[in-house]
Every structure is written in structure tokens, then in C-alpha cells.
C-alpha positions, 0 to 999 in steps of 0.5 A: 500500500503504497501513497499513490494507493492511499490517495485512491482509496482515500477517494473512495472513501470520500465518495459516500461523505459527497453524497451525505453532504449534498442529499441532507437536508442541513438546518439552514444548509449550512454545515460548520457555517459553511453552505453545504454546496460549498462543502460538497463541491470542496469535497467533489473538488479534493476527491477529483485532485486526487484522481490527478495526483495519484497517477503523477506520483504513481509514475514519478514514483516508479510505483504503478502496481496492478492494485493501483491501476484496478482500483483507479478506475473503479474510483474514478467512476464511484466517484462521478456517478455518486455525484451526477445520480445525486445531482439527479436526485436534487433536480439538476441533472436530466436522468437520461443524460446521467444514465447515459453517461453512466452506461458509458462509463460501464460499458467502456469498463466491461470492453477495457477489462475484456480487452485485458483478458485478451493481452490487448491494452487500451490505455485512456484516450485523450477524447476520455480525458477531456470526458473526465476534465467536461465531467469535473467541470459540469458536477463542480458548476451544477453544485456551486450552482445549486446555491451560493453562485446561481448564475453558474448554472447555465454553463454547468448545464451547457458543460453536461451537453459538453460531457454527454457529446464527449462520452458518446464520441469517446466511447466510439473510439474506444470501440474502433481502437479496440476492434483494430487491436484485435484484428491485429493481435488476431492476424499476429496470432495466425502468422505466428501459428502458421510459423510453428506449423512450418516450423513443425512440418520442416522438422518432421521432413527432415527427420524423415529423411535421416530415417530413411 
């Protein structure tokens, strides 16, 4: 368990704390003397620096591990949906916007970990990157929002369409890379099967020969 790790499970745990923070209902709405959507966008915001700061000192650490690399993602997702199915539940969010940006988020998961069983690895594109970055940008300006800066609703709804665009096209990609990494690895696979059989063949000859 290495600080990278920490950082990611430390993200986790902040996932459920996001959810009390924006769906109870705090007397005055204030928490500490603080409006809750200052603190629930403070949690969202530590929680989304961390995703940044464990791949950085994973890499400049020289302490990526596959522990590290499951859990990432696993965080990454637990975290943004817990945020826009609880911005769902406020009103802020279309529930078929997040649905669907949620069943992306699945379905790339399921095709990236079928992808692993098959030796292929699909690391992030940079049309998932700025998914991720239209993601934080929309959850923190629907938040702030919601209650002390009213006036960045508007573009944290426009930043929704932004991310809602980006996952479909994004998801597109992921599909196309992997079809073409697995026609690849098929074909290498057929040339290297097709090697081992003339390999094998060429033996047997010449093994027949010396018999005869």
C-alpha cells in the first residue's frame, strides 16, 4: 500500500461523505457555517485532485502496481456517478443524460477489462480525458450552482451537453481502437501459428529423411 494507493482509496472513501453532504437536508444548509454546496463541491473538488495526483506520483514514483491501476478506475467512476445520480436526485441533472453517461462509463469498463483478458491494452484516450476534465467541470458548476453562485448554472448545464457529446464520441473510439487491436493481435496470432506449423512440418521432413 503504497501513497499513490492511499490517495485512491482515500477517494473512495470520500465518495459516500459527497453524497451525505449534498442529499441532507442541513438546518439552514449550512454545515460548520459553511453552505453545504460549498462543502460538497470542496469535497467533489479534493476527491477529483486526487484522481490527478495519484497517477503523477504513481509514475514519478516508479510505483504503478496492478492494485493501483484496478482500483483507479473503479474510483474514478464511484466517484462521478455518486455525484451526477445525486445531482439527479436534487433536480439538476436530466436522468437520461446521467444514465447515459453512466452506461458509458460501464460499458467502456466491461470492453477495457475484456480487452485485458485478451493481452490487448487500451490505455485512456485523450477524447476520455477531456470526458473526465467536461465531467469535473459540469458536477463542480451544477453544485456551486445549486446555491451560493446561481448564475453558474447555465454553463454547468451547457458543460453536461459538453460531457454527454464527449462520452458518446469517446466511447466510439474506444470501440474502433479496440476492434483494430484485435484484428491485429488476431492476424499476429495466425502468422505466428502458421510459423510453428512450418516450423513443425520442416522438422518432421527432415527427420524423415535421416530415417530413411
Amino acid at each position: 500500500m503504497n501513497l499513490p494507493n492511499s490517495l485512491t482509496l482515500v477517494r473512495m472513501f470520500l465518495v459516500p461523505l459527497l453524497v451525505v453532504v449534498l442529499l441532507t437536508e442541513f438546518e439552514g444548509r449550512r454545515i460548520l457555517g459553511f453552505p453545504k454546496e460549498l462543502v460538497g463541491a470542496a469535497i467533489f473538488a479534493v476527491a477529483s485532485i486526487t484522481d490527478w495526483l495519484d497517477g503523477y506520483l504513481a509514475r514519478r514514483r516508479r510505483q504503478v502496481t496492478w492494485i493501483g491501476q484496478m482500483l483507479d478506475p473503479i474510483a474514478d467512476k464511484l466517484l462521478t456517478s455518486a455525484a451526477f445520480i445525486s445531482l439527479v436526485q436534487l433536480g439538476l441533472a436530466p436522468a437520461w443524460m446521467v444514465a447515459l453517461i453512466i452506461g458509458r462509463e460501464f460499458a467502456i469498463t466491461g470492453l477495457r477489462s475484456y480487452a485485458h483478458t485478451r493481452g490487448i491494452a487500451m490505455p485512456a484516450s485523450p477524447l476520455g480525458k477531456i470526458k473526465m476534465a467536461s465531467q469535473v467541470t459540469a458536477i463542480l458548476l451544477l453544485i456551486l450552482g445549486w446555491g451560493p453562485l446561481p448564475w453558474l448554472a447555465p454553463a454547468g448545464h451547457v458543460a453536461l451537453w459538453v460531457v454527454m457529446v464527449a462520452a458518446v464520441v469517446s466511447a466510439i473510439d474506444y470501440y474502433r481502437r479496440f476492434q483494430r487491436l484485435l484484428n491485429a493481435r488476431v492476424t499476429d496470432l495466425n502468422l505466428a501459428r502458421a510459423k510453428n506449423e512450418l516450423t513443425t512440418t520442416g522438422t518432421t521432413f527432415t527427420n524423415s529423411k535421416k530415417v530413411s
